[in-house]
N, CA, C and O atoms as a GROMACS GRO file, in nm:
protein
  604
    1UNK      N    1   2.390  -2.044  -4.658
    1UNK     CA    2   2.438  -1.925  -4.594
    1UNK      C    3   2.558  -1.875  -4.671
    1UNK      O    4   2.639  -1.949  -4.727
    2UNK      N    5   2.564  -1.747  -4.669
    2UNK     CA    6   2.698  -1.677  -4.743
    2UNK      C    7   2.819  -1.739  -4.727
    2UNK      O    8   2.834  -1.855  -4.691
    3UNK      N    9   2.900  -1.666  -4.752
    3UNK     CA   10   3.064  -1.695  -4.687
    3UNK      C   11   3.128  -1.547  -4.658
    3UNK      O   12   3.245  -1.517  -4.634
    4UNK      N   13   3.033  -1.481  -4.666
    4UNK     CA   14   3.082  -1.332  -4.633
    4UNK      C   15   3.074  -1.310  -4.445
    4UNK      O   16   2.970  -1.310  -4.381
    5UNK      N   17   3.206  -1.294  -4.392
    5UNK     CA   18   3.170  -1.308  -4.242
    5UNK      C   19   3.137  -1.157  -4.190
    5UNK      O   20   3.144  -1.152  -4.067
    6UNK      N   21   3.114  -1.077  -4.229
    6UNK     CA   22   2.997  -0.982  -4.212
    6UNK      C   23   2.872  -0.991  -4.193
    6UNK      O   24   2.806  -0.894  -4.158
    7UNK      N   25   2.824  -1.101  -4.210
    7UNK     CA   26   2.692  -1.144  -4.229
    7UNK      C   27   2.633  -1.217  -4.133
    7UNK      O   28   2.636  -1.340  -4.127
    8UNK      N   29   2.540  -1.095  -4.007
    8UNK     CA   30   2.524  -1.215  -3.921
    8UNK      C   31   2.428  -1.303  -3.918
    8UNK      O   32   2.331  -1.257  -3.980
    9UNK      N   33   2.400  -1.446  -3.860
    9UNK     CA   34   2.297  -1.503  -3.897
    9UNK      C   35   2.178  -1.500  -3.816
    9UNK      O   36   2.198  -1.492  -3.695
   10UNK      N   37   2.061  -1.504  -3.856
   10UNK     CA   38   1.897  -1.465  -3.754
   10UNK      C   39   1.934  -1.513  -3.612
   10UNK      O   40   1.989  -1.610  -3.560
   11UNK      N   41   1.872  -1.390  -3.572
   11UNK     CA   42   1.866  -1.453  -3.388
   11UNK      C   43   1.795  -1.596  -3.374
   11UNK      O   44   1.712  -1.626  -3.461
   12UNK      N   45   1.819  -1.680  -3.278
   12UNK     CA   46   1.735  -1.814  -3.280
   12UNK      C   47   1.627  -1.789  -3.154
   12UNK      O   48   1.653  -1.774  -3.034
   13UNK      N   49   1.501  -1.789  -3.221
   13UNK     CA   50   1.403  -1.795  -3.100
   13UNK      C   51   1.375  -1.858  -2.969
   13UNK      O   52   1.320  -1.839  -2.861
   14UNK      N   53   1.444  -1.946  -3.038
   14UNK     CA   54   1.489  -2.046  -2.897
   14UNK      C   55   1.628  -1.994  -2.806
   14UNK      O   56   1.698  -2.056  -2.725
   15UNK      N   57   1.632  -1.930  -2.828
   15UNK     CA   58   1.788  -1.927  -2.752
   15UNK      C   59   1.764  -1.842  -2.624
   15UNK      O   60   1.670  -1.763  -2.628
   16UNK      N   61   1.859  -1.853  -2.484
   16UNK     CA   62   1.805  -1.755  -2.407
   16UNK      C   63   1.847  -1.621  -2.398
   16UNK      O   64   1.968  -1.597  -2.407
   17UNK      N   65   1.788  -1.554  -2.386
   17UNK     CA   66   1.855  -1.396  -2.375
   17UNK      C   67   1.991  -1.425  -2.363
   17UNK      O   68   2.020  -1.537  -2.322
   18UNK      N   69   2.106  -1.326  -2.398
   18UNK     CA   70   2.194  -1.284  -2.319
   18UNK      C   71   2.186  -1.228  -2.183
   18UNK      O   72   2.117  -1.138  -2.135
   19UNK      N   73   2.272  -1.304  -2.138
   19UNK     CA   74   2.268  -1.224  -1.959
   19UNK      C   75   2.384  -1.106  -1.993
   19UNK      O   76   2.496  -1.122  -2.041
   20UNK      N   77   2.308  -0.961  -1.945
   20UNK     CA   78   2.349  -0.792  -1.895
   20UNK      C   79   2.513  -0.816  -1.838
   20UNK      O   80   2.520  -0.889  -1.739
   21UNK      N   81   2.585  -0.787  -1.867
   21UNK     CA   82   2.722  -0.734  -1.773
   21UNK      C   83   2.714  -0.721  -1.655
   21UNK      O   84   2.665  -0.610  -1.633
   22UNK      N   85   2.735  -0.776  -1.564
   22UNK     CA   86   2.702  -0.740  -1.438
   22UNK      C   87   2.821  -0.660  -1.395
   22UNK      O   88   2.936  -0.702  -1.411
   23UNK      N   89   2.781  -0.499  -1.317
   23UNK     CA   90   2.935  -0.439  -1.278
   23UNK      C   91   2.941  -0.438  -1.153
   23UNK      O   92   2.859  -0.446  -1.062
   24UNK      N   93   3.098  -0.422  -1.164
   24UNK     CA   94   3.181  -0.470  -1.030
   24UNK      C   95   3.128  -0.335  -0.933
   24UNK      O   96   3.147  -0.233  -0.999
   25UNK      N   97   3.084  -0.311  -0.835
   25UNK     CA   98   3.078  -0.174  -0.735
   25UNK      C   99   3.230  -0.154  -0.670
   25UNK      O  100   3.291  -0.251  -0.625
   26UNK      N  101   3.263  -0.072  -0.669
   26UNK     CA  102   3.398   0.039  -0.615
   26UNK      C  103   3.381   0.016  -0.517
   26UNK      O  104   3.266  -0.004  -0.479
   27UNK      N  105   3.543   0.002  -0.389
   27UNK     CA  106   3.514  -0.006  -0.284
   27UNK      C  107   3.412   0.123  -0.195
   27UNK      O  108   3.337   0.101  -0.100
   28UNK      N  109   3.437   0.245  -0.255
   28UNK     CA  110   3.367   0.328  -0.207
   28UNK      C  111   3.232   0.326  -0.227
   28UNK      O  112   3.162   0.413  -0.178
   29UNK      N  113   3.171   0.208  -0.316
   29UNK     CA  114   3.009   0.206  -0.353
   29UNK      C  115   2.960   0.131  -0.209
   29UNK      O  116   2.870   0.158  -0.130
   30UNK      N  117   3.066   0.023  -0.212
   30UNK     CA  118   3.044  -0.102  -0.113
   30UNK      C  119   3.042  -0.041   0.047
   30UNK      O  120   2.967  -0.075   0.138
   31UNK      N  121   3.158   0.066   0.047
   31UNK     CA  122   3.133   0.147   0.184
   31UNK      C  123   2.986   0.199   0.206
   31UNK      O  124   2.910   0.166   0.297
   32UNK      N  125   2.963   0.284   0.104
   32UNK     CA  126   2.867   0.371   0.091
   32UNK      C  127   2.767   0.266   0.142
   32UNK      O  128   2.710   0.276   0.251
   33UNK      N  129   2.747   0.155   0.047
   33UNK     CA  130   2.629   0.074   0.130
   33UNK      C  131   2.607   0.040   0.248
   33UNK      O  132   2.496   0.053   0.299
   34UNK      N  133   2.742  -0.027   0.331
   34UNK     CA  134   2.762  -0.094   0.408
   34UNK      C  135   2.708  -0.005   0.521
   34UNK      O  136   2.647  -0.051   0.618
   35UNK      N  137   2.745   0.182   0.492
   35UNK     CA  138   2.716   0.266   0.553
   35UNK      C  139   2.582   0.262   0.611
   35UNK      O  140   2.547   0.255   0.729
   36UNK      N  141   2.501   0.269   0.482
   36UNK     CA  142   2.316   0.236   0.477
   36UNK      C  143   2.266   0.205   0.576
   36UNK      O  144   2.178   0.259   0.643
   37UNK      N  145   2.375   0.030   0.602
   37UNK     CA  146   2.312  -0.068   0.713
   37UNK      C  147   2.301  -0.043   0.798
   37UNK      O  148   2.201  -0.075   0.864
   38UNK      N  149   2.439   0.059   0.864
   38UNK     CA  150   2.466   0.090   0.982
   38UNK      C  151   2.392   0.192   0.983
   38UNK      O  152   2.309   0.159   1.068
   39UNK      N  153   2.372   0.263   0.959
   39UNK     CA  154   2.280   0.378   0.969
   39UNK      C  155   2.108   0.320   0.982
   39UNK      O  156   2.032   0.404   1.030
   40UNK      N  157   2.039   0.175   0.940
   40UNK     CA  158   1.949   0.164   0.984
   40UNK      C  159   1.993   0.093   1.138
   40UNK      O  160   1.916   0.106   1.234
   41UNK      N  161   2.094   0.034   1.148
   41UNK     CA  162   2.124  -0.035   1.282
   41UNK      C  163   2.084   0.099   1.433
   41UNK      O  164   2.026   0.086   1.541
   42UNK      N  165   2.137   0.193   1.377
   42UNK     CA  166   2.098   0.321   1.448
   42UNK      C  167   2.008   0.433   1.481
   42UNK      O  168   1.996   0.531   1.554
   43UNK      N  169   1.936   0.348   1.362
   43UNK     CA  170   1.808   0.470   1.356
   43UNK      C  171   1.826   0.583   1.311
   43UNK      O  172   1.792   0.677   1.383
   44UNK      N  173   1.871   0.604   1.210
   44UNK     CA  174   1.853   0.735   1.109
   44UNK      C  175   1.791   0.735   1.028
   44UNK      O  176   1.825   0.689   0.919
   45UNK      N  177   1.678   0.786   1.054
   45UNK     CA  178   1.595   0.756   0.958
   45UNK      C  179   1.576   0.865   0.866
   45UNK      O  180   1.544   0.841   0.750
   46UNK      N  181   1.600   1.044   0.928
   46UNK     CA  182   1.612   1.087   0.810
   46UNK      C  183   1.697   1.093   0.683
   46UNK      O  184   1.679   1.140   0.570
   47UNK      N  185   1.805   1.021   0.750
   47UNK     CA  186   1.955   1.016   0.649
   47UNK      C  187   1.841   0.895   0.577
   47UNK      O  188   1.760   0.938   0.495
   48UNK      N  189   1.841   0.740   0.613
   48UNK     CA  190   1.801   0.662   0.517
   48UNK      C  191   1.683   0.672   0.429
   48UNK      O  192   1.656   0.607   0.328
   49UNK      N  193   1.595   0.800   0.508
   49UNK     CA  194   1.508   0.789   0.417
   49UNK      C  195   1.550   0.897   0.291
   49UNK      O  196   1.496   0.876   0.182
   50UNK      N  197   1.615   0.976   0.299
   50UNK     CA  198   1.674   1.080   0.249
   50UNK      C  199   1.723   1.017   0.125
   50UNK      O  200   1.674   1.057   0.019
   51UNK      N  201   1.829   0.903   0.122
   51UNK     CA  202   1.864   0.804   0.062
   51UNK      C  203   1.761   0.723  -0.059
   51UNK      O  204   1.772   0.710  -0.181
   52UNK      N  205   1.664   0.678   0.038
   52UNK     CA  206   1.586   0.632  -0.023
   52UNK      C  207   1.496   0.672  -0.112
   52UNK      O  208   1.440   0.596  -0.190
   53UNK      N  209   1.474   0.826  -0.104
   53UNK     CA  210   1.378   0.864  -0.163
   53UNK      C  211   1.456   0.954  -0.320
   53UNK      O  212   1.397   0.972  -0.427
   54UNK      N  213   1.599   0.995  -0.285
   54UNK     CA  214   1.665   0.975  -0.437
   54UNK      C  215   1.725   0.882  -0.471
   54UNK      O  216   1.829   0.888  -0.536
   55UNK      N  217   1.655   0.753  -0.424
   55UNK     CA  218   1.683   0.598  -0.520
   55UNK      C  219   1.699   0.463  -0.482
   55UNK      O  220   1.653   0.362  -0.534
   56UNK      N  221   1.777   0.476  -0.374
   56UNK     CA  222   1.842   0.399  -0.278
   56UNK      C  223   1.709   0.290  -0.277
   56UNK      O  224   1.597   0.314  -0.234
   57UNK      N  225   1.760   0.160  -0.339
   57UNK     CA  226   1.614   0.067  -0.363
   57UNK      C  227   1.583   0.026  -0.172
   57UNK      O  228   1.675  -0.009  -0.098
   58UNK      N  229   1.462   0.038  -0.134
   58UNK     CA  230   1.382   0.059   0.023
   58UNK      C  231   1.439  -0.108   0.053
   58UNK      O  232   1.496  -0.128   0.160
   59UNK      N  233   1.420  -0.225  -0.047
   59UNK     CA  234   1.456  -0.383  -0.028
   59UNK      C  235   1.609  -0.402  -0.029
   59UNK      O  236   1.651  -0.518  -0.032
   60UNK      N  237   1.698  -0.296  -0.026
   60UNK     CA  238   1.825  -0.320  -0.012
   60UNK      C  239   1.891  -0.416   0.083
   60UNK      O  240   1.854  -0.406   0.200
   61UNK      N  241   1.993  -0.520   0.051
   61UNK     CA  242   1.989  -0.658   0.112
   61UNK      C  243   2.127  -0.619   0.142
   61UNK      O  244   2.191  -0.519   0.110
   62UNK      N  245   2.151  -0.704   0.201
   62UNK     CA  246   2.344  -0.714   0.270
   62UNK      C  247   2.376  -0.860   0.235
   62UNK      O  248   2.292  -0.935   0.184
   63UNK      N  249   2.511  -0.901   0.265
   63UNK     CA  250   2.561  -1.036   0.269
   63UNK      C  251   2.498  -1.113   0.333
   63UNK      O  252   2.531  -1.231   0.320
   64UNK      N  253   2.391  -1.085   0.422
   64UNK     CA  254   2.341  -1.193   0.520
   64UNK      C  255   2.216  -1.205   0.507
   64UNK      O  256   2.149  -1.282   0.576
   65UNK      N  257   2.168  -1.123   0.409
   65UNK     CA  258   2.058  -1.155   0.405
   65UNK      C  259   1.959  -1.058   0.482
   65UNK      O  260   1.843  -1.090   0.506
   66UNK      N  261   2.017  -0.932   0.521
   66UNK     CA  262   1.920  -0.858   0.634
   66UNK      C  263   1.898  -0.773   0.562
   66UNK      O  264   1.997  -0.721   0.512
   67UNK      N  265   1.757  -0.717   0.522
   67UNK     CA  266   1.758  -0.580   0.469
   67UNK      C  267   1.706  -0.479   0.575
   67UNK      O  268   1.676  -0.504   0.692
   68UNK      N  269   1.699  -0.338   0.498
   68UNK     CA  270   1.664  -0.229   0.614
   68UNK      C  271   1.556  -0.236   0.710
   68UNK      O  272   1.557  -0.183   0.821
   69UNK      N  273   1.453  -0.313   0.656
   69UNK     CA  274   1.361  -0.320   0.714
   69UNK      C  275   1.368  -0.445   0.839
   69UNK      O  276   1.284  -0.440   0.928
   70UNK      N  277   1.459  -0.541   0.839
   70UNK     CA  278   1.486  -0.631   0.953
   70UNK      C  279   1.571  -0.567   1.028
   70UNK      O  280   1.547  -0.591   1.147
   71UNK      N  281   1.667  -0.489   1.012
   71UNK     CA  282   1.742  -0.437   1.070
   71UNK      C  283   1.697  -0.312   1.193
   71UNK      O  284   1.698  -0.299   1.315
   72UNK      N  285   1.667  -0.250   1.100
   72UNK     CA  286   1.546  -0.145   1.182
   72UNK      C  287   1.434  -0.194   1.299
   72UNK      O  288   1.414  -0.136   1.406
   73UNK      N  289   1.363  -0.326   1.245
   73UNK     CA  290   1.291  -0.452   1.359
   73UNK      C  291   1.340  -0.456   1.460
   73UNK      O  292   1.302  -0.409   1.567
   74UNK      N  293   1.485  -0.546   1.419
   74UNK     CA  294   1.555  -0.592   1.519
   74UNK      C  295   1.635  -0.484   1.650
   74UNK      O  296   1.640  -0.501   1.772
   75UNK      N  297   1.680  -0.392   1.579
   75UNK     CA  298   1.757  -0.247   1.666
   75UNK      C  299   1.644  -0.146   1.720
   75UNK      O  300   1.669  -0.038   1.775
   76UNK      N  301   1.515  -0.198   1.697
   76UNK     CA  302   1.373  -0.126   1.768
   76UNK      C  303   1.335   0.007   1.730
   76UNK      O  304   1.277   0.080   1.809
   77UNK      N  305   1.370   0.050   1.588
   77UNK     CA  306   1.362   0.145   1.563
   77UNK      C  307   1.221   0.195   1.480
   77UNK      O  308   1.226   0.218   1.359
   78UNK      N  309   1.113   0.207   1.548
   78UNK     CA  310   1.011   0.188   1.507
   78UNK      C  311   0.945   0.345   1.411
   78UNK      O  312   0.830   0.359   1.370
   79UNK      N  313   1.020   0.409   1.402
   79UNK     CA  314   1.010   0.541   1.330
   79UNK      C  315   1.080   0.477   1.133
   79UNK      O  316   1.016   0.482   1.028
   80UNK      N  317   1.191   0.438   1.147
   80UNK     CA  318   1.183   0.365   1.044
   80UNK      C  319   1.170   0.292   0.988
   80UNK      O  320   1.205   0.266   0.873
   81UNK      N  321   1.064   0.197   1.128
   81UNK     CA  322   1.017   0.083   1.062
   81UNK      C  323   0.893   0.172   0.994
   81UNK      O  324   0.905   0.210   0.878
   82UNK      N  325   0.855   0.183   1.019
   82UNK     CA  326   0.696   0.272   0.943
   82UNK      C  327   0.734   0.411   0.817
   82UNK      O  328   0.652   0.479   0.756
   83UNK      N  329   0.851   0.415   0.813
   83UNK     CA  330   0.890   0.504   0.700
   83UNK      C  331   0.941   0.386   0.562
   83UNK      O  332   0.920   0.391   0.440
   84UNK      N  333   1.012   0.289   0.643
   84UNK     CA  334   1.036   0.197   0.538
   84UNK      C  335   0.903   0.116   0.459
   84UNK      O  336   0.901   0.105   0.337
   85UNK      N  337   0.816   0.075   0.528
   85UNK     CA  338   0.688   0.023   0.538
   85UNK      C  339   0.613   0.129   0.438
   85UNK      O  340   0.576   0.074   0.334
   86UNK      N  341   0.578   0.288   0.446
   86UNK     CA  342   0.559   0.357   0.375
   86UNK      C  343   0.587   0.360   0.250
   86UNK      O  344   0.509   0.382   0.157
   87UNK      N  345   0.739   0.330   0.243
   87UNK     CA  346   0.794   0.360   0.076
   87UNK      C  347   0.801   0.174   0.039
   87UNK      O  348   0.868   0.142  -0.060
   88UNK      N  349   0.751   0.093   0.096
   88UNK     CA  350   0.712  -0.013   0.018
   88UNK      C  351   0.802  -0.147   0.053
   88UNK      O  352   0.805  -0.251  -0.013
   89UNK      N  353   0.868  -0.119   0.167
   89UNK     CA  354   0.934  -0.264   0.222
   89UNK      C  355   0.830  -0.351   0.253
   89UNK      O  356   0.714  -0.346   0.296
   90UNK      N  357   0.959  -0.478   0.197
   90UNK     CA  358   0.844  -0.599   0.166
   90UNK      C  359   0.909  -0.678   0.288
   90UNK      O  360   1.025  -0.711   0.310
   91UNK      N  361   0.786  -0.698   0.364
   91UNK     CA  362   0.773  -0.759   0.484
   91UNK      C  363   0.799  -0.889   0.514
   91UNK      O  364   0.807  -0.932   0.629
   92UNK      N  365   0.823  -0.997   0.348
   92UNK     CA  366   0.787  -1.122   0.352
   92UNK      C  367   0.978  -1.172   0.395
   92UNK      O  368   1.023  -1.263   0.463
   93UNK      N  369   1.051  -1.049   0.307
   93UNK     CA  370   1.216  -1.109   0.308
   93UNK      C  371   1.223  -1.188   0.428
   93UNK      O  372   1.159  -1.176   0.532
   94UNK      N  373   1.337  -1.293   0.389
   94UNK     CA  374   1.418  -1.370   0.499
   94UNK      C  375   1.523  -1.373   0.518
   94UNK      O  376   1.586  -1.398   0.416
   95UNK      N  377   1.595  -1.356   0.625
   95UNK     CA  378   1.759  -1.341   0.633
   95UNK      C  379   1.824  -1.468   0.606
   95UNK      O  380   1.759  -1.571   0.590
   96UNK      N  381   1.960  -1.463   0.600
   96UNK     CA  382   2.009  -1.640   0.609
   96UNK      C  383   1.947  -1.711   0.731
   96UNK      O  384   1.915  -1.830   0.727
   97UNK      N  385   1.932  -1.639   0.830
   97UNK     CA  386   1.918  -1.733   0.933
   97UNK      C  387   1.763  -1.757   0.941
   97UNK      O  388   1.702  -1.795   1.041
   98UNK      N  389   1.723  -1.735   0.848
   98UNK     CA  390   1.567  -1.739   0.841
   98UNK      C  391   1.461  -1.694   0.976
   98UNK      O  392   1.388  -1.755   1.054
   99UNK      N  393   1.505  -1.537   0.950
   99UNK     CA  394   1.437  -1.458   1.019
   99UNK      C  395   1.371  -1.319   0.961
   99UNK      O  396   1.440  -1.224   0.924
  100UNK      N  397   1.226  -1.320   0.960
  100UNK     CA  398   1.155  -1.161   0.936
  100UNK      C  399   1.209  -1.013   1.021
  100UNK      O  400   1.289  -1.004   1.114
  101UNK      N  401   1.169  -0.957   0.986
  101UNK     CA  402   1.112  -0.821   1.018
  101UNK      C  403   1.009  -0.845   1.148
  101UNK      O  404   1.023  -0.800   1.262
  102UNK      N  405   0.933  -0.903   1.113
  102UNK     CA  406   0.817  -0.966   1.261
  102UNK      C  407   0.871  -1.056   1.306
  102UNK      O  408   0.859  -1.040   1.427
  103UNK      N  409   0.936  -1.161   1.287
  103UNK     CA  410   1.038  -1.253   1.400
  103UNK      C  411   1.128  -1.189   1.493
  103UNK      O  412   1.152  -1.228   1.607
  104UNK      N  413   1.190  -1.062   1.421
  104UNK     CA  414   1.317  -0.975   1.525
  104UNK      C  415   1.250  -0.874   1.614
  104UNK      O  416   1.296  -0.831   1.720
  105UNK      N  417   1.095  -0.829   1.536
  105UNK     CA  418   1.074  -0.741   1.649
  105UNK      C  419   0.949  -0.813   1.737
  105UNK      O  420   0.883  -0.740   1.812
  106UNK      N  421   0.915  -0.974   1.726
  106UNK     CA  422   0.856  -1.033   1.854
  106UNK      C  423   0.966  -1.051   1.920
  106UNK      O  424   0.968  -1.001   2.033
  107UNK      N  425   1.089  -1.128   1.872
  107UNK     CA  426   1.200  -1.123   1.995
  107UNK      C  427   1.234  -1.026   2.030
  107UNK      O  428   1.299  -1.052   2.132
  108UNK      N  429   1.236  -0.900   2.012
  108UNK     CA  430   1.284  -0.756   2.088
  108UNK      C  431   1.133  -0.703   2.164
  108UNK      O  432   1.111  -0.596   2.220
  109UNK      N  433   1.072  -0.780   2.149
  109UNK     CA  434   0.937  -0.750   2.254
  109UNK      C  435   0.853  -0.597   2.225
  109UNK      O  436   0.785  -0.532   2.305
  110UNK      N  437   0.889  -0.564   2.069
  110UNK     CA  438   0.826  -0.431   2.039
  110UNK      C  439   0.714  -0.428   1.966
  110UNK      O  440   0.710  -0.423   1.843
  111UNK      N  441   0.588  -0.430   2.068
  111UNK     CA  442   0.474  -0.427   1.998
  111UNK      C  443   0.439  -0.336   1.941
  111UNK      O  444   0.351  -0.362   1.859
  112UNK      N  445   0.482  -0.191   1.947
  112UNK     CA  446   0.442  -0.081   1.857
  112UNK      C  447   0.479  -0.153   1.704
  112UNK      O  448   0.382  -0.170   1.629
  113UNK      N  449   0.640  -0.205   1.645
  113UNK     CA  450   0.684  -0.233   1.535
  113UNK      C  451   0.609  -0.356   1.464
  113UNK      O  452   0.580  -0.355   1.344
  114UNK      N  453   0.574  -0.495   1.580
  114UNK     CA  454   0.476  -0.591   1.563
  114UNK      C  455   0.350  -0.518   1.526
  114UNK      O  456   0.297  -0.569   1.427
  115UNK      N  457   0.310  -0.452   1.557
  115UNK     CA  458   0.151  -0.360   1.537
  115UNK      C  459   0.173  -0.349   1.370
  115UNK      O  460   0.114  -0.414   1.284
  116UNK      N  461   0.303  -0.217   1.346
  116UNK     CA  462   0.290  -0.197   1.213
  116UNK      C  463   0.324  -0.330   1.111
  116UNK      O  464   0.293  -0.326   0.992
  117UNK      N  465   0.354  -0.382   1.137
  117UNK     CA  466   0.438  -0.491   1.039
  117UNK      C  467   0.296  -0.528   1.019
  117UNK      O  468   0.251  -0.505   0.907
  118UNK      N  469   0.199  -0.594   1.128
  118UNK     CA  470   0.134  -0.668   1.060
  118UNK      C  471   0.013  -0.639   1.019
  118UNK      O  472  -0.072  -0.720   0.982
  119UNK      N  473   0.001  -0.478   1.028
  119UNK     CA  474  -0.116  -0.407   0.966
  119UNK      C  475  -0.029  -0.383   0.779
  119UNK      O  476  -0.088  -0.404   0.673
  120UNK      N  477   0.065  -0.352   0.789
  120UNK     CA  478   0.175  -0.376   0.617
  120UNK      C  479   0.182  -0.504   0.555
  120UNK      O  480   0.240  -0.529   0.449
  121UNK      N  481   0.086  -0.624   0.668
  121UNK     CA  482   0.028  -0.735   0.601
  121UNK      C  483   0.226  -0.818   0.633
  121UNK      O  484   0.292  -0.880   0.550
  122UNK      N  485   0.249  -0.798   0.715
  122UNK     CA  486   0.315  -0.938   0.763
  122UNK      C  487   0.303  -1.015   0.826
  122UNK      O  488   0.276  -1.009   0.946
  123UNK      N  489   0.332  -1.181   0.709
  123UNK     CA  490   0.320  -1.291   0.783
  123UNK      C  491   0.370  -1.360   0.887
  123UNK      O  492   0.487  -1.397   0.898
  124UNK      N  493   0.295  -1.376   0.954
  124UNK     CA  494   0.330  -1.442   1.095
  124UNK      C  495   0.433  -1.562   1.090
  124UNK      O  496   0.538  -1.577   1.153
  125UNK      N  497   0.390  -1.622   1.022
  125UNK     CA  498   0.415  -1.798   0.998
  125UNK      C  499   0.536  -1.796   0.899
  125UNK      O  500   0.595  -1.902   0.877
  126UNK      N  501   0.582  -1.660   0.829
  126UNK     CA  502   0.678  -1.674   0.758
  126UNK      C  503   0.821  -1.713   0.866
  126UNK      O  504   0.797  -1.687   0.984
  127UNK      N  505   0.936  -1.760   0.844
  127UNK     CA  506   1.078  -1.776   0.908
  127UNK      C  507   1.061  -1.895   0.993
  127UNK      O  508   0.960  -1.961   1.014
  128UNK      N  509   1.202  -1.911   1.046
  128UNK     CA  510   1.182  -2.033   1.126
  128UNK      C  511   1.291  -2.042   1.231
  128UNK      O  512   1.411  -2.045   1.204
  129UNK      N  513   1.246  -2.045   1.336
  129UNK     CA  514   1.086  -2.017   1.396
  129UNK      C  515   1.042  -1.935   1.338
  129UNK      O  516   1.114  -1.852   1.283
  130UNK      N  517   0.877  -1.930   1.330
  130UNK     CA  518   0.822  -1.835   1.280
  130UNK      C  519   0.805  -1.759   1.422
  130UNK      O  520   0.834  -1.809   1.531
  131UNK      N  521   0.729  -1.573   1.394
  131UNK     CA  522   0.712  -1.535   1.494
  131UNK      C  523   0.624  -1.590   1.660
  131UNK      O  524   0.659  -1.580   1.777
  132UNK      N  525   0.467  -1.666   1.578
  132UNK     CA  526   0.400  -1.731   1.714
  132UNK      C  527   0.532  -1.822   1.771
  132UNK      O  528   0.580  -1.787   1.879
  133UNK      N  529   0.575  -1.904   1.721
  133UNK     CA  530   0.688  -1.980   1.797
  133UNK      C  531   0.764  -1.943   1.892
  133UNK      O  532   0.797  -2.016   1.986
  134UNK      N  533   0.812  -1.790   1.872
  134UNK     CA  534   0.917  -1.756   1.880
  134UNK      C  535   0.894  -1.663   2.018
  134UNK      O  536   0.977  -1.644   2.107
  135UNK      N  537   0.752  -1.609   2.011
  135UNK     CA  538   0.675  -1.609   2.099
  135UNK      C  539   0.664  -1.676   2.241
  135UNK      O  540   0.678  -1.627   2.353
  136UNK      N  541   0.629  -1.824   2.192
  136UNK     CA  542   0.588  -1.914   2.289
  136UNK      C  543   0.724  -1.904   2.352
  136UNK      O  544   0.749  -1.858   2.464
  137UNK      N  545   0.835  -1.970   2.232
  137UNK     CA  546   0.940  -2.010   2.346
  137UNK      C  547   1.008  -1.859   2.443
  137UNK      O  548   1.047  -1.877   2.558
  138UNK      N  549   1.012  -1.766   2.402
  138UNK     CA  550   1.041  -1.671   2.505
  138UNK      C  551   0.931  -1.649   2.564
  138UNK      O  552   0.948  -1.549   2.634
  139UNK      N  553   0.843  -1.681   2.574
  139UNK     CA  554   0.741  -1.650   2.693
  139UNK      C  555   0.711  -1.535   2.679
  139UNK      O  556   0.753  -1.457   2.764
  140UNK      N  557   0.648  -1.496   2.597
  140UNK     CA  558   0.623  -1.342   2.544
  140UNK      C  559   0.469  -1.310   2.515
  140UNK      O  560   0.426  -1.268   2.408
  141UNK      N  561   0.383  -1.341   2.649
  141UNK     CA  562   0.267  -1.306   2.644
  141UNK      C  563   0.180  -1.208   2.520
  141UNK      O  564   0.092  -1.235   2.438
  142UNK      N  565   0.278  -1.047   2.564
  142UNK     CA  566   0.252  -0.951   2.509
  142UNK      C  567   0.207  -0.973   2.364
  142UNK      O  568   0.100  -0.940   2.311
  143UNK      N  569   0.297  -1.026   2.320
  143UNK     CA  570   0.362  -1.033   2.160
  143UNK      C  571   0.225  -1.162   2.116
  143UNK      O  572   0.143  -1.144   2.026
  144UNK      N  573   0.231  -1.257   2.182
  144UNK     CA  574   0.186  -1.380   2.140
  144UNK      C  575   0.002  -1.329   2.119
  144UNK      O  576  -0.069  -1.380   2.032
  145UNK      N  577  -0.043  -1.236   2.205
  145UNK     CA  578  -0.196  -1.181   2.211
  145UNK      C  579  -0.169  -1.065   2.074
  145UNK      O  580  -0.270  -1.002   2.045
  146UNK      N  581  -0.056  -1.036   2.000
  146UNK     CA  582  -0.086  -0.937   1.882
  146UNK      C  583  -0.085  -1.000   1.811
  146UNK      O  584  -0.165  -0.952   1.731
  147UNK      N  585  -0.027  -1.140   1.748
  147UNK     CA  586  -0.019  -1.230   1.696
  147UNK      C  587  -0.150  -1.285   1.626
  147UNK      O  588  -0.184  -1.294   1.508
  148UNK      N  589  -0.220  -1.325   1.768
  148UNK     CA  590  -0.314  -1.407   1.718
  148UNK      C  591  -0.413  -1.314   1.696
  148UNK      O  592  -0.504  -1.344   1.618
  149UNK      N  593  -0.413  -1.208   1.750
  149UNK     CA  594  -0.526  -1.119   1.723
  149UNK      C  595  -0.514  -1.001   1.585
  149UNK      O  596  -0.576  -0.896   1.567
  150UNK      N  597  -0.424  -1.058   1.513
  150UNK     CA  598  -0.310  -1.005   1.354
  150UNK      C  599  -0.359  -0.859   1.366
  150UNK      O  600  -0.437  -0.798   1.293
  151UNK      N  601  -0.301  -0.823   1.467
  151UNK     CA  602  -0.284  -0.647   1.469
  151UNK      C  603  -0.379  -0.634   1.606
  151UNK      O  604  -0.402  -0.523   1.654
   0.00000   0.00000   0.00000
């Protein structure tokens, strides 16, 4: 090899990529998001979808692990559960506490949102409890006959 330190030497095929810069978000990015959440907690769905549709990724996650689409489950908001579902939320996510999208809305007893989830092909058996469980132990007839009958 030279001695000229201009000279750089071949990439090694073996080596792993460089890992991208990861950048820091502005507190006002972090608002802006945090905003998102709350706004699916409430059911706005034309604001989030509004959002979503110039960019705003539909699998957007929080610190806990909840994205729009559990959130929306859980707060019974079944207009954006089926708009989120539309633009391609993935049904399978798990929160920290290892709970679906179909786990929050068998415990909120909303079979319209149970209906769509699991015609968008969500798994039952995903989380833990999974939804039949979760079912049984609240005594949730309703829920437990959409379950087994997967839509």
């Amino acid at each position: 090899m030279d001695d000229d330190p201009t000279t750089t030497p071949p990439p090694d095929p073996d080596a792993e990529p460089a890992a991208e810069p990861v950048a820091e978000l502005t507190d006002a990015q972090l608002a802006f998001l945090t905003s998102v959440f709350d706004l699916a907690r409430e059911g706005e769905t034309g604001t989030v979808v509004g959002y979503l549709d110039r960019g705003l990724p539909v699998n957007l996650t929080n610190s806990k692990g909840d994205t729009l689409l559990i959130l929306a489950a859980y707060h019974e908001h079944a207009d954006l559960v089926r708009a989120l579902l539309k633009r391609g939320a993935d049904t399978a996510r798990i929160n920290e506490r290892a709970q679906t999208a179909l786990v929050a809305a068998v415990f909120r007893d909303q079979g319209e949102i149970v209906a769509d989830l699991l015609a968008a092909g969500a798994d039952p058996q995903l989380g833990s409890p999974n939804a039949p469980a979760v079912a049984d132990f609240f005594a949730l007839p309703r829920m437990s006959a959409l379950l087994s009958s997967d839509g």
